[in-house]
N, C-alpha and C positions, 0 to 999 in steps of 0.2 A: 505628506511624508517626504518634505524635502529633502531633508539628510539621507535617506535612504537614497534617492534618486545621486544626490552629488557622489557617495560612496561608491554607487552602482560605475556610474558613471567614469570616476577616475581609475574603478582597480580592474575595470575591464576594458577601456576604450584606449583615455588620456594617458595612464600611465604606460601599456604597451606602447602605444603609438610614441610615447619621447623614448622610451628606449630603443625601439627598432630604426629613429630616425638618426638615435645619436649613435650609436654603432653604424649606422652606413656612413654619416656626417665622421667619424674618425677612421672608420675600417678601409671606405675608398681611395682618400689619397694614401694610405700606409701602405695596399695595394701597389701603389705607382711607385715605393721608397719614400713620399714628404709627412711630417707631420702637419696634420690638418692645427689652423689658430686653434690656441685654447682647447688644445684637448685633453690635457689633465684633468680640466675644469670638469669640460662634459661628460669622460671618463668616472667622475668623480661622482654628480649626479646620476648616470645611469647604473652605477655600481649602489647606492642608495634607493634607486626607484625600483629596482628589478624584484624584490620581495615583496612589493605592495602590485606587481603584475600579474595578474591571476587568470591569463587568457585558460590557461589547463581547469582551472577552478567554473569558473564561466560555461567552460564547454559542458562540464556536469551537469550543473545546472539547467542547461537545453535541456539535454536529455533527460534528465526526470523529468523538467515541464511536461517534455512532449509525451514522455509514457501517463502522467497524472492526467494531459488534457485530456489521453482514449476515453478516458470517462466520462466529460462532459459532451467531447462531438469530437468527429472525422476532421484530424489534424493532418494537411498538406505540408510538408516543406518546402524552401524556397530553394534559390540558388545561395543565400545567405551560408547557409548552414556547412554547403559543402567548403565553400569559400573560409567560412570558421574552422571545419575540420581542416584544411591545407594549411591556415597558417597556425595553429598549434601543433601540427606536425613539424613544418618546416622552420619553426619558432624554434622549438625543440631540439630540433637538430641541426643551429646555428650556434644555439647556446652552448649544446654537448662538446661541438667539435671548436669553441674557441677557444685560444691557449694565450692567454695575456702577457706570458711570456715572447712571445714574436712580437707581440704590438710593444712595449718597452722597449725591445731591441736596437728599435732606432732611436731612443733614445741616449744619451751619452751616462746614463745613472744606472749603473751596473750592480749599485750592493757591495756589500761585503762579501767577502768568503767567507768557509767555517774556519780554515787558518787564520786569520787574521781577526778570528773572536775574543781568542784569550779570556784575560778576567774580566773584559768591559762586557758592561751592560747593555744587551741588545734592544731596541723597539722595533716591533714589526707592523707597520701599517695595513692594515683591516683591507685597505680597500684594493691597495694594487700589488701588496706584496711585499715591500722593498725594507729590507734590513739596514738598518744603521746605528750606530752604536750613540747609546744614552748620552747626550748632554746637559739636556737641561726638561725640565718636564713640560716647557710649554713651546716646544721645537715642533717646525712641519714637516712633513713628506718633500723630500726635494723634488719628491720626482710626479706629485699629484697633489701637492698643497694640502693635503689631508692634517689636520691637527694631530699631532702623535701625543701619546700618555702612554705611561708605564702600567698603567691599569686604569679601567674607567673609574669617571671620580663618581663618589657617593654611587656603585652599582648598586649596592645591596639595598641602600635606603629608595632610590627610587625603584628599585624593582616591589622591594616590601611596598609601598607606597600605589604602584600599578596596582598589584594582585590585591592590597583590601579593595582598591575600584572595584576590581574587576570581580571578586566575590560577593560585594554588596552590587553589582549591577544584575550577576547573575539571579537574585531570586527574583525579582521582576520579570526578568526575562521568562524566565518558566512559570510563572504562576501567572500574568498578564497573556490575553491572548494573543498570538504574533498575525494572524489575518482568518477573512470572515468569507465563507463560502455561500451566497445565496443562490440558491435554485426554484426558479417557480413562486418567488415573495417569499420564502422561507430559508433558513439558516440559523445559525450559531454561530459565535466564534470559538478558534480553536486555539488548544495552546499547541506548544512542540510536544509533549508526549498524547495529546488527545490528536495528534495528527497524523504520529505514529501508530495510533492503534488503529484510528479508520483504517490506514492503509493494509495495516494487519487483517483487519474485518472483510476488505476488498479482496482478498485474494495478493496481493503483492509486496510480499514477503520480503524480497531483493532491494524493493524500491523502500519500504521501511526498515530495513536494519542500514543501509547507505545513510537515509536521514537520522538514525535513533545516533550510528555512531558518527558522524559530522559536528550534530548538532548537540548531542548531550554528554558522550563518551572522550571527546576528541577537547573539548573545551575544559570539564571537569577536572581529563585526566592531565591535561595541561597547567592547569592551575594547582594541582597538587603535588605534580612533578618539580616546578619552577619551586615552589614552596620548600619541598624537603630540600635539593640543590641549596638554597637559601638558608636552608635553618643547618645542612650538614657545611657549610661553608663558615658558617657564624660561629659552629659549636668546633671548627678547628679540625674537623673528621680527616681521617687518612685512608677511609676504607675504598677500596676501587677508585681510583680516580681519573683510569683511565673508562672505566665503566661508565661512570659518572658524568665523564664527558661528552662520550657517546650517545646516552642519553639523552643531554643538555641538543646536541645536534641535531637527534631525533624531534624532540620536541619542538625547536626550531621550523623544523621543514614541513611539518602535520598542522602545522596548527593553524596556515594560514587555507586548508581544506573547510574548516566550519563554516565557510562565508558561500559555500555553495546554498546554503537553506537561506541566503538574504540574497542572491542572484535567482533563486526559484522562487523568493515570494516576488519581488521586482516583477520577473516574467510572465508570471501569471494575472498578477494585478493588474499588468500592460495589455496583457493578450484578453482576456476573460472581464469584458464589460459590456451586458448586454441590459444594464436597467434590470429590471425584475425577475427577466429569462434566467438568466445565468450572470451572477457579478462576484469575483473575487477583489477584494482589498487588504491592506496593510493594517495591521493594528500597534499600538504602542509597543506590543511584547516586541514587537522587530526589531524595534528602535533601542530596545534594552540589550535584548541579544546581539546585534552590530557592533554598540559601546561594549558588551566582552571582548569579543573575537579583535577586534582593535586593539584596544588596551593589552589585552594578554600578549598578540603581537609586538606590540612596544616594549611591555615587560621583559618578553623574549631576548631581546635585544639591546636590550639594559644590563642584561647579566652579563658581566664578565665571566666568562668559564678557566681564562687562567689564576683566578681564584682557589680553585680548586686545587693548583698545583701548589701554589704558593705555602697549604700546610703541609702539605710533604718534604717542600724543599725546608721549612722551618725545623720540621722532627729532625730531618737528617743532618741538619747543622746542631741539631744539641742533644743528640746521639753521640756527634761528636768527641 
């Protein structure tokens, strides 16, 4: 289960570790008043990698491991763990308390005003913020070389496009079993709702409604929200759109939560290999389940949501 291990690997280790490195790499000389070389650049990927950083998501995932291993044998913790718990804390509350507005500060690209919008056509860059008014549609970010576009190109098609993946990936996912519990030379494999039930059977309630909704409520509900969004954007809809948006954001931010049941089979597979005694492993469904929670991700982020405005602002031009 290589992909499993590389997946594991980047959205918990490689990806925090370039973010926290490129934020000191531009945060410390800004510190002193200089801009650090290239840091648009690096600004620019770590504003890209910060969604695929999942130390909050990771930490979950200990903790269920560690309440599921009670049942196999007397689990110790290390110094690892509290060391994990510090920096999702202090991770947290680096990211809360930065204002990306001070770090542009020094730079001399200031933006627009709202006086000075009139009737020209604004672009706002995704990544650092920065308003300037429509030239041409294939112009950059002056101020973070970011490509600007008046709306992403082909949203709809590549999001349509994710979500059938991601809907044909899901029935494998659930019907394939995702890892194999043997005790004693005996086992089964389980799928994600036969794994929620043992836990239900065990007495731990907490620990299976956590995975039922991660794993099956959280991806599901994902996929069919991104869907309607898509189909109420297609069909021209005006209803709520700030609702709609809101939505769209929620969805956003939950949905990269699913990946704690593919950081808890990891864990355990890792932890729990004793030959015949006690051996847990990965099965294919994982590998199905991963390719959702990715793709839906992408999907995510494909959608333009100033779509949504865009039939509003059309009704009310031929209201007119």
């Amino acid at each position: 289960m290589g992909e499993l291990g590389v997946l594991i690997v980047l959205t918990s280790i490689l990806f925090p570790f370039i973010v926290i490195v490129g934020m000191l790499y531009i945060l410390i000389p800004a510190r002193m008043g200089v801009i650090a070389p290239f840091m648009a650049q690096v600004y620019r990927i770590v504003n890209h990698i910060v969604p695929w950083s999942l130390v909050g998501v990771f930490m979950l995932g200990v903790l269920i491991a560690i309440v599921k291993l009670q049942d196999l044998a007397n689990v110790i913790t290390g110094p690892s763990l509290i060391a994990l718990a510090l920096l999702l804390v202090i991770y947290t509350a680096a990211r809360a308390s930065f204002d990306p507005r001070d770090l542009w500060s020094l730079t001399k690209h200031s933006g627009i005003s709202r006086d000075d919008i009139g009737n020209h056509k604004i672009l706002n860059c995704h990544t650092c913020g920065f308003l300037s008014r429509h030239t041409d549609e294939h112009q950059s970010c002056v101020r973070c070389t970011t490509p600007l576009h008046h709306r992403k190109q082909n949203s709809l098609q590549a999001t349509w496009a994710l979500l059938a993946a991601a809907f044909i990936l899901l029935i494998p996912a659930n019907v394939y079993p995702v890892m194999t519990v043997i005790r004693f030379g005996q086992g089964e494999p389980s799928t994600i709702l036969s794994g929620v039930s043992h836990l239900i059977e065990s007495g731990m309630w907490g620990l299976a409604m956590i995975v039922f909704v991660a794993s099956i409520v959280v991806p599901v509900t994902k996929l069919f929200t991104l869907s309607f969004l898509s189909i109420s954007v297609h069909k021209k809809s005006v209803w709520r759109p700030r609702d709609r948006t809101l939505l769209y954001r929620a969805t956003e931010v939950v949905g990269a939560w699913s990946m704690v049941d593919i950081f808890l089979i990891g864990l355990l597979s890792s932890l729990v290999s004793l030959d015949a005694l006690s051996t847990i492993r990965p099965e294919i469904g994982a590998v199905f389940f991963a390719g959702v929670v990715v793709i839906t991700m992408f999907a995510a982020h494909s959608f333009d949501p100033r779509l949504i405005w865009d039939n509003v602002k059309n009704q009310k031009i031929e209201n007119k």
